[in-house]
VEXDREN-2710 file (C-alpha; in Angstrom, 1 decimal):
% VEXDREN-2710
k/r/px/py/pz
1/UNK/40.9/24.8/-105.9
2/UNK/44.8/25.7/-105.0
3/UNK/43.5/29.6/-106.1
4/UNK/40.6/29.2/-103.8
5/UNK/43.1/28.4/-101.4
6/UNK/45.5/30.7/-101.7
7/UNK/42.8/33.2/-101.4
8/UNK/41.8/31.6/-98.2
9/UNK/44.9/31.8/-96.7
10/UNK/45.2/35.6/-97.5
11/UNK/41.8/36.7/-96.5
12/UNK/43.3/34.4/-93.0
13/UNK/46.6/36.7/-92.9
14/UNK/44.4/39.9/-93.8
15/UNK/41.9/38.8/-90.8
16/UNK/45.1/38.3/-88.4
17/UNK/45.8/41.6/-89.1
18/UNK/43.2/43.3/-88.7
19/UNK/42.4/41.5/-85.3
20/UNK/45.9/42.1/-84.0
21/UNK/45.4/46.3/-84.9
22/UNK/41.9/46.3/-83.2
23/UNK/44.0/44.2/-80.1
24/UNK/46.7/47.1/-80.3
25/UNK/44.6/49.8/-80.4
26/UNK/42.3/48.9/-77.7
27/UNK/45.3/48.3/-75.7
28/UNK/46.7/51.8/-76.5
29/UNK/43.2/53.3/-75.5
30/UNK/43.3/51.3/-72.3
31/UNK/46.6/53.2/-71.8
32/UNK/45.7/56.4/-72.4
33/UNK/42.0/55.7/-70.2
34/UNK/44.4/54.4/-67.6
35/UNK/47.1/57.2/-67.6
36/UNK/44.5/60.2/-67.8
37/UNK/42.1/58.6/-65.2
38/UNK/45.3/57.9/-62.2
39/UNK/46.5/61.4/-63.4
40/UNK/42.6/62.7/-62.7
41/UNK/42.4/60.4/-59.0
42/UNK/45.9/61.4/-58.2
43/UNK/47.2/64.7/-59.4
44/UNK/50.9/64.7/-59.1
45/UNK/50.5/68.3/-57.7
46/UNK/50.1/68.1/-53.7
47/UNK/47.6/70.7/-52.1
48/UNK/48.6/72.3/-48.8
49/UNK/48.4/70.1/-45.8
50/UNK/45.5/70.1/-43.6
51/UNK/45.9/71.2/-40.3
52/UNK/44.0/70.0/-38.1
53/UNK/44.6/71.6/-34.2
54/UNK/44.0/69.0/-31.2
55/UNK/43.6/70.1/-27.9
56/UNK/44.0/67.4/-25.2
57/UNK/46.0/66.7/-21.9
58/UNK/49.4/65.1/-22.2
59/UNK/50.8/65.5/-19.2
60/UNK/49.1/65.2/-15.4
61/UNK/45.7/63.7/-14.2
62/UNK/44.2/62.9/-17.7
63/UNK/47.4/62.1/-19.6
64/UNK/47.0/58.4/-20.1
65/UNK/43.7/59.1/-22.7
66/UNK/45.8/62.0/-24.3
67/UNK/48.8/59.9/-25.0
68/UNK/46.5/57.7/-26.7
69/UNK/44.4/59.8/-28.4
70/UNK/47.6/61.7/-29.7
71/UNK/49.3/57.8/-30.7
72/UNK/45.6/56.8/-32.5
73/UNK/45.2/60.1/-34.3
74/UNK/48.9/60.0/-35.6
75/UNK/48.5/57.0/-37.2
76/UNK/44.9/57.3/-38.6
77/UNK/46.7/60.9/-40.3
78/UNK/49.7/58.6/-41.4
79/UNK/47.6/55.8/-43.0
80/UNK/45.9/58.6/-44.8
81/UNK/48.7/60.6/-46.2
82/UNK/50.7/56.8/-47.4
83/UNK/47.9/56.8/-49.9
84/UNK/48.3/60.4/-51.2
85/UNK/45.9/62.3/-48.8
86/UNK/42.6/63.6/-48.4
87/UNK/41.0/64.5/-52.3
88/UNK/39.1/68.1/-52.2
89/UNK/36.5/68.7/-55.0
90/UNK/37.2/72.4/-54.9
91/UNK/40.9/72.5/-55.0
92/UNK/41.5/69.3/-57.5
93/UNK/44.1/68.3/-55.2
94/UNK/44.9/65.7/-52.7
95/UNK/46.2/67.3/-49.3
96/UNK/48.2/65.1/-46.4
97/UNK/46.7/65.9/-43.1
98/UNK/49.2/67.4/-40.6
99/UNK/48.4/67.1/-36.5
100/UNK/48.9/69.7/-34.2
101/UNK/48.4/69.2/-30.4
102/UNK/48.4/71.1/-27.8
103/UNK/48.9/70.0/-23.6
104/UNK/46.7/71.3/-21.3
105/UNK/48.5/69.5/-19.0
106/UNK/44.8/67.9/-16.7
107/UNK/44.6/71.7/-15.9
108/UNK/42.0/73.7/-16.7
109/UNK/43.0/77.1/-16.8
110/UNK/45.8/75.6/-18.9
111/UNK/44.1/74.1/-21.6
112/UNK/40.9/76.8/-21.8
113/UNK/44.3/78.9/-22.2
114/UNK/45.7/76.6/-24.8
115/UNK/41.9/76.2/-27.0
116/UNK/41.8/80.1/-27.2
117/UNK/44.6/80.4/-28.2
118/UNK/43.8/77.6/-31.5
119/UNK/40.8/79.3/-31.8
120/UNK/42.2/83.1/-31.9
121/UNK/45.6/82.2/-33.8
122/UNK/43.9/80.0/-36.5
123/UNK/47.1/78.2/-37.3
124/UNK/44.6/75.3/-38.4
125/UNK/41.5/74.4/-40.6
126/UNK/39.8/73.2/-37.8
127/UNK/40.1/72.6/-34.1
128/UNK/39.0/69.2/-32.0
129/UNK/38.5/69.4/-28.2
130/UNK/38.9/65.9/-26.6
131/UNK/40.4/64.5/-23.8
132/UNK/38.6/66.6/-20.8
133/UNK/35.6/66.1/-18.8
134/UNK/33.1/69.1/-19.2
135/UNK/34.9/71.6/-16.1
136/UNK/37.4/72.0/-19.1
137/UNK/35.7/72.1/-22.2
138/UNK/32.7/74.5/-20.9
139/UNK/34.6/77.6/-20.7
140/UNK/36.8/76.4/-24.2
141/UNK/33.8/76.4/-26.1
142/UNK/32.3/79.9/-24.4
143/UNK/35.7/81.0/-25.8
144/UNK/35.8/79.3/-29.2
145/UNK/32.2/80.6/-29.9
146/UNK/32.9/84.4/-28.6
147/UNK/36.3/84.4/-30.5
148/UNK/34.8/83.0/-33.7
149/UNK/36.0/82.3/-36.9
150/UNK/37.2/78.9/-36.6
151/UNK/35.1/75.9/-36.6
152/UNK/35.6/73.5/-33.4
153/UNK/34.7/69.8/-32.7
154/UNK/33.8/69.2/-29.6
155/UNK/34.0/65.5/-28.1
156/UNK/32.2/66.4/-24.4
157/UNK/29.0/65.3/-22.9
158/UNK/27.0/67.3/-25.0
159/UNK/23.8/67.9/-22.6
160/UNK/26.3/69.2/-19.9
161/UNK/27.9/71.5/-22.9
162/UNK/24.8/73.1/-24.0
163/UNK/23.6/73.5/-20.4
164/UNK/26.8/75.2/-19.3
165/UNK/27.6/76.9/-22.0
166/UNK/24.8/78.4/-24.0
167/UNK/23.9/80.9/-21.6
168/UNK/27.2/82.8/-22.1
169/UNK/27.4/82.5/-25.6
170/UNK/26.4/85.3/-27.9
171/UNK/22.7/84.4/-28.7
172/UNK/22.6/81.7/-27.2
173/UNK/23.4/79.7/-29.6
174/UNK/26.2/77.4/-31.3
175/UNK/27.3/79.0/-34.3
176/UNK/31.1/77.8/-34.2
177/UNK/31.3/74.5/-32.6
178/UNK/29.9/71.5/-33.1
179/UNK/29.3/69.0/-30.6
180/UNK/29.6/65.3/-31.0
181/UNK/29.2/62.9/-27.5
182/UNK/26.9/60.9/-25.1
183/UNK/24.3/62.6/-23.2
184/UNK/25.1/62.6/-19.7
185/UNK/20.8/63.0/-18.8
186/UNK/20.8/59.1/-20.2
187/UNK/23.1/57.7/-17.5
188/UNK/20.7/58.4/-14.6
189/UNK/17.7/56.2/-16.8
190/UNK/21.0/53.8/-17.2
191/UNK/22.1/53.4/-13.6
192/UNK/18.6/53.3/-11.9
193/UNK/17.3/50.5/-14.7
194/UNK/20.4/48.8/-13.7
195/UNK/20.7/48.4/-10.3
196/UNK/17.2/47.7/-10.3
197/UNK/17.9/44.3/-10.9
198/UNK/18.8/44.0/-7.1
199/UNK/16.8/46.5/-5.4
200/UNK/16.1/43.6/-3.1
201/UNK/19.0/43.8/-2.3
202/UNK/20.4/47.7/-2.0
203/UNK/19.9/49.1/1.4
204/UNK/21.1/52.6/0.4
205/UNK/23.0/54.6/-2.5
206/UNK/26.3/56.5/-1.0
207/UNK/26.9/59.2/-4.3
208/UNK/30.4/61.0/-4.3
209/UNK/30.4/64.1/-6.5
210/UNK/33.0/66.3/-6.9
211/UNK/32.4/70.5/-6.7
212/UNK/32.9/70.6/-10.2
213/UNK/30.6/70.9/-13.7
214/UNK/30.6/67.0/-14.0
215/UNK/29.7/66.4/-10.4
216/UNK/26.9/68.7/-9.6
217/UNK/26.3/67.6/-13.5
218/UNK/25.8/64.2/-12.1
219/UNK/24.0/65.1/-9.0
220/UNK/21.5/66.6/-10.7
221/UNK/20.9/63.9/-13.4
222/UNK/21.5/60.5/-11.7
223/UNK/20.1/61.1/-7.9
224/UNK/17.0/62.2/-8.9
225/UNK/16.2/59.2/-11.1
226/UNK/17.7/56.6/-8.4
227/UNK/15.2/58.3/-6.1
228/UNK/12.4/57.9/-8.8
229/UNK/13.3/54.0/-8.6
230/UNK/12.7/54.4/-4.4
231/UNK/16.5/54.0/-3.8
232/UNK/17.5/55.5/-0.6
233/UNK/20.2/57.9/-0.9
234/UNK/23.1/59.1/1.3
235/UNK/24.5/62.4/0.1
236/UNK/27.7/63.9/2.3
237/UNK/27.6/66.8/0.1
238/UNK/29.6/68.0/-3.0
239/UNK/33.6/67.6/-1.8
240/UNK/36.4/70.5/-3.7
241/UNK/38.2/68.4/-6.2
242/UNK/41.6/67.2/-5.1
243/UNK/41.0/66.3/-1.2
244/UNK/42.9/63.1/-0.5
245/UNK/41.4/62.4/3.0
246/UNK/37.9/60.6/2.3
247/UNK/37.0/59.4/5.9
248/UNK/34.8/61.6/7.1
249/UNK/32.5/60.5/3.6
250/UNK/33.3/56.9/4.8
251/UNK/32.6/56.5/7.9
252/UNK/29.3/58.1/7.2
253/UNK/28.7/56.1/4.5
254/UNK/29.6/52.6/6.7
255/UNK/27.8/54.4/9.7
256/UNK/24.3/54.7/7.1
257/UNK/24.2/51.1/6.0
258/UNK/25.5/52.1/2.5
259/UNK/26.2/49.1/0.1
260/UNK/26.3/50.2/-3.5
261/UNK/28.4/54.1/-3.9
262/UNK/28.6/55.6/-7.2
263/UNK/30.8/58.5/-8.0
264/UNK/31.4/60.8/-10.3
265/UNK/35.1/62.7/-9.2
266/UNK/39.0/63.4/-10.0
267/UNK/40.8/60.3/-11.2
268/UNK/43.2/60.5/-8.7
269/UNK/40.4/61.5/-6.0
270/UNK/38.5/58.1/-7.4
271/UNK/42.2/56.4/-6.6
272/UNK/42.4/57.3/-3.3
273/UNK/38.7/56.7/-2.3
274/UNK/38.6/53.7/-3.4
275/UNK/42.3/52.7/-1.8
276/UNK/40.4/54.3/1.5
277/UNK/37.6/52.3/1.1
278/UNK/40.1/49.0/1.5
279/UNK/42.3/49.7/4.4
280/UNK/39.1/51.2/6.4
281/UNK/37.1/47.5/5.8
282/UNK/33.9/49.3/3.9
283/UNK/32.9/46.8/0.8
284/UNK/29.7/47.5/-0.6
285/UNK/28.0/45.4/-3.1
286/UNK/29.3/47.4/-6.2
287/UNK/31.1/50.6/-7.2
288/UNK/29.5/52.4/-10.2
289/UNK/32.0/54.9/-11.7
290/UNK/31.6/58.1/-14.1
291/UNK/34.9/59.7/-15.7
292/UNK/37.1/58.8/-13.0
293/UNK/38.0/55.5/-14.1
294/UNK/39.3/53.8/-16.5
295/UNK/41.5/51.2/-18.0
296/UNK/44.3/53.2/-16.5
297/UNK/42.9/53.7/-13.3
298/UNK/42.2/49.8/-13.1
299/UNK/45.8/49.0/-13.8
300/UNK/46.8/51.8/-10.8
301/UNK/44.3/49.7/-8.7
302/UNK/45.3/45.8/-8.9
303/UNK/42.7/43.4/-9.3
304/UNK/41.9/42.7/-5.8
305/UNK/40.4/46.7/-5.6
306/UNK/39.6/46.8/-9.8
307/UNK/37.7/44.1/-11.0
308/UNK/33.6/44.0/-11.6
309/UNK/33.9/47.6/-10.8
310/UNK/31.1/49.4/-13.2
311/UNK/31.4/52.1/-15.3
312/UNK/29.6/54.7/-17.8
313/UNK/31.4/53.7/-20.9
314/UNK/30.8/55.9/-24.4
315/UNK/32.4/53.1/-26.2
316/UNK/34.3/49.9/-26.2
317/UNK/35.8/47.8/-29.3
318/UNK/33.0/45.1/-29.1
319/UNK/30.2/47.4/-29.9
320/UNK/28.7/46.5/-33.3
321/UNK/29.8/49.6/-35.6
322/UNK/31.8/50.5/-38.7
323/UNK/35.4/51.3/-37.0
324/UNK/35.5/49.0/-34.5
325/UNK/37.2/46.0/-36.8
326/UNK/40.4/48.7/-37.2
327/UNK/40.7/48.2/-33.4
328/UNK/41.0/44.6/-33.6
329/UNK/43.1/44.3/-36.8
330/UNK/45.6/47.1/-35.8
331/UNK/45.9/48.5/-32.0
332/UNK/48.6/45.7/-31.0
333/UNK/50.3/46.4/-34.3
334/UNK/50.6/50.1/-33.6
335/UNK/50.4/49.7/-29.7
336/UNK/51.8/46.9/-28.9
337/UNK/50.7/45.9/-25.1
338/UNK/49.4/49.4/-24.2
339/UNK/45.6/49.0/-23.1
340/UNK/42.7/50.8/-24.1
341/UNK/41.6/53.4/-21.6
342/UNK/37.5/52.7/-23.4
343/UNK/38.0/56.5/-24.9
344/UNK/39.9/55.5/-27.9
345/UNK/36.8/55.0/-30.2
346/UNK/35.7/59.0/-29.4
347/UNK/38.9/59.8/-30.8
348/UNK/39.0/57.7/-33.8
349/UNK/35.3/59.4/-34.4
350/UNK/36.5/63.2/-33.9
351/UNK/39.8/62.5/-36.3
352/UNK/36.9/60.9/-39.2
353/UNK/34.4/63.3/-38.3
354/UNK/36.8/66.3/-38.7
355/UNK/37.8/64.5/-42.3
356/UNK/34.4/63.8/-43.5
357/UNK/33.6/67.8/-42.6
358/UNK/36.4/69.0/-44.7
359/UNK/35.6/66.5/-47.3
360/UNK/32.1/67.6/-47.6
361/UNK/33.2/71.2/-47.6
362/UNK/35.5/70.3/-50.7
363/UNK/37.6/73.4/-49.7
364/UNK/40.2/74.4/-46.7
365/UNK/37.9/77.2/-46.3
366/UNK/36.7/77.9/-42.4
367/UNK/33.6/79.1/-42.9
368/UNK/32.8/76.4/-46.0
369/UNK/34.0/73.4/-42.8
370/UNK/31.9/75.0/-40.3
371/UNK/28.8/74.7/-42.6
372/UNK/29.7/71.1/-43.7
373/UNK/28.9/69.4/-40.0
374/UNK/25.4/69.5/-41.1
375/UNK/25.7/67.4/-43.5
376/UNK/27.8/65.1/-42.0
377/UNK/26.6/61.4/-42.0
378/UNK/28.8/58.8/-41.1
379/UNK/28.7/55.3/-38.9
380/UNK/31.5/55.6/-36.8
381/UNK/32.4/53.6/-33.7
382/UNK/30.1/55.3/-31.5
383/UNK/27.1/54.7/-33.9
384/UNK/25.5/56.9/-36.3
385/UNK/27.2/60.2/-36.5
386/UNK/24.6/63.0/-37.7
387/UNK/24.5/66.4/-36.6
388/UNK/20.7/68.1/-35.6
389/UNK/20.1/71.8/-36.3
390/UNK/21.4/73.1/-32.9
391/UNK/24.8/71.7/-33.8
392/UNK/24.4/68.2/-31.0
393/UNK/24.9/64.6/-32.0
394/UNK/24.4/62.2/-29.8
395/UNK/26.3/58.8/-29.3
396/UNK/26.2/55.7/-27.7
397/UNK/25.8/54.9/-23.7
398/UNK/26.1/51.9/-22.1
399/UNK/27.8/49.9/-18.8
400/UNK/30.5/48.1/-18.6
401/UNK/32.8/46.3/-16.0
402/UNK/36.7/46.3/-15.7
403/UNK/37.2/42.1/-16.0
404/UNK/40.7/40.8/-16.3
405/UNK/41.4/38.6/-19.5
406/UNK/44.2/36.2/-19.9
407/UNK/46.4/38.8/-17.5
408/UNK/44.8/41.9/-19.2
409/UNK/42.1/44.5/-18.0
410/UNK/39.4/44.2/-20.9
411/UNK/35.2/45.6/-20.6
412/UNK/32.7/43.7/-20.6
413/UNK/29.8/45.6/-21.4
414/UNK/26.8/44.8/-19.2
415/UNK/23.8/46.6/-19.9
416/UNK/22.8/48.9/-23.5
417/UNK/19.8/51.4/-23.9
418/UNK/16.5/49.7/-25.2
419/UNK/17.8/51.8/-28.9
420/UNK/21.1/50.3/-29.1
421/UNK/21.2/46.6/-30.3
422/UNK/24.4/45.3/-29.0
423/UNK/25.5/42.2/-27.2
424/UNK/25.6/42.4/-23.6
425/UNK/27.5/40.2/-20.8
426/UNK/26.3/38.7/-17.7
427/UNK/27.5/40.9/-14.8
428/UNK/29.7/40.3/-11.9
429/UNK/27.6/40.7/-8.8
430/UNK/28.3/41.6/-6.5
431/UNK/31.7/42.8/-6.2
432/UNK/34.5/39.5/-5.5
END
């Protein structure tokens, strides 16, 4: 019995043993799995940054989107390089991203000037265009496409790009830049199913277009569909960009019975229209606003001019999309109290978009990035990013109305294409 024991107790040591070696050496494998597969994900050799060339306005008319856009892609590019970069397939490698902008200063020979010379100098892997209604990215992307060689993003209304630009590009056709926006042509459906609503009420439509692309853009899209609807329009005629004097448009506009004016003109000529409009006594039922106003232009305003005013808004924080929770977890960490302008989300989507290209292309190659847009396919906050064969996505339109918030101008966005499911507001009407 005491040998049977003894024997026990050693097959018990032996079995201790043997469990404890298994234990070590699974614990040394783990290790070694461990070491070999962080030294595979993050390769202690860097690759050579990604540049990535931004043309936008910094300075004048269009400066307060800029600003942002150049404050939201800076810190998208630095969450990105804290955790070792951007991994390319081909290279092995993990590469930071490094920002370039350039000002074209709300002019637009100045920043035509400035995307040639991105495009021609090729200083980066790949060029975004942002920031600038279609009179300035027209003739950048006529330029990017005849200079070739480097692969562009535009972030402009992409019907109004292909429309104005195709014809003088060689073959009439995109083969450089890609083009990621709203279609302009879906605003006209937009505003006359809107202010359908209260076409009881509507005696006549005043428009204000500037003599630019987006204006006679906008004449040609939206005034013929109000007129479909059997609105009544007053047209004083297409007025140069940067008059400050509006009463001549005014008068005839008070003189006609006008009571709902939409416009589609300079920031600054939106300002003083709409300051015009005031001190001459003419309040119409609602102002309904293209790219002259935003967030910015609201704050310029007061509330008393501002609020319930309606605009054509590519995208605001509350539409229901992958990227819209970073805007609510991080602007005021980042920001602090500076407000949206309702652009921000485009240039969230052309800083990802860009990525996910040179991702895809798995090399810093120009040629290999140009070729990866088409298989781009990515939710952003826009929607559903996803280019067709002609080098066009389209993204989201709706309406929405500058409110003020707890002492803040927010959006509430009123009214969505049949194709978008988001939640919509009850609108302010008419104007307080």
């Amino acid at each position: 019995m005491k040998e049977y024991m003894r024997n026990k107790k050693a097959v018990s040591k032996m079995q201790a043993i043997l469990i404890a070696i298994v234990i070590i050496i699974i614990a040394a494998a783990a290790v070694v799995y461990y070491y070999y597969s962080q030294t595979q994900v993050r390769p202690t050799e860097k690759g050579e940054p990604i540049k990535i060339a931004v043309v936008l306005n910094l300075s004048g008319g269009y400066a307060p989107e800029g600003i942002r856009h150049r404050l939201l892609m800076t810190a998208l590019a630095t969450e990105i390089n804290a955790k070792g970069g951007v991994y390319l397939s081909g290279t092995g490698k993990y590469h930071p991203i490094e920002l370039i902008f350039y000002d074209g200063e709300s002019s637009t020979s100045r920043y035509v000037e400035l995307a040639t010379k991105a495009v021609t100098e090729k200083v980066a892997h790949l060029v975004i265009f942002i920031g600038a209604p279609p009179p300035f990215t027209v003739p950048a992307v006529i330029s990017a496409e005849k200079v070739g060689g480097q692969p562009v993003l535009s972030m402009s209304p992409v019907d109004t790009i292909a429309m104005n630009a195709l014809p003088s590009i060689p073959g009439n056709k995109f083969t450089w830049t890609w083009h990621c926006s709203f279609n302009y042509t879906i605003y006209g459906m937009l505003w006359k199913e809107w202010l359908s609503q209260w076409k009881d009420q509507i005696k006549k439509i005043g428009v204000l277009y500037s003599d630019d692309v987006s204006g006679r853009d906008a004449k040609k899209k939206v005034t013929p569909k109000l007129q479909e609807a059997g609105f009544m329009i007053v047209d004083p005629g297409l007025h140069p960009p940067g008059i400050t004097d509006f009463t001549p448009i005014i008068l005839k506009f008070k003189e006609e019975g006008v009571n709902v004016v939409i416009a589609n003109t300079l920031p600054a000529d939106w300002i003083a229209f709409r300051r015009q409009c005031a001190a001459f006594g003419f309040k119409p039922l609602m102002f309904c606003v293209g790219r002259c106003m935003k967030i910015p232009e609201a704050e310029a305003l007061g509330r008393e001019l501002a609020e319930g005013i309606t605009a054509e808004t590519h995208w605001w924080y509350t539409l229901p999309f992958k990227g819209n929770e970073w805007f609510k977890e991080n602007w005021q960490k980042y920001f602090g109290d500076m407000s949206l302008t309702h652009m921000e989300g485009i240039a969230y989507t052309a800083f990802y978009v860009a990525v996910e290209a040179i991702k895809v292309a798995g090399t810093l190659d120009r040629t290999a990035i140009r070729d990866a847009f088409a298989k781009v396919d990515i939710e952003m906050p826009v929607g559903q990013v996803k280019f067709r064969p002609d080098h066009i996505c389209e993204t989201t339109n709706t309406l929405a109305q500058f409110v003020m918030k707890d002492g803040k101008w927010d959006m509430n966005i009123v009214y969505v294409p049949s194709w978008i499911k988001a939640p919509v507001e009850k609108p302010i009407w008419p104007l307080p």
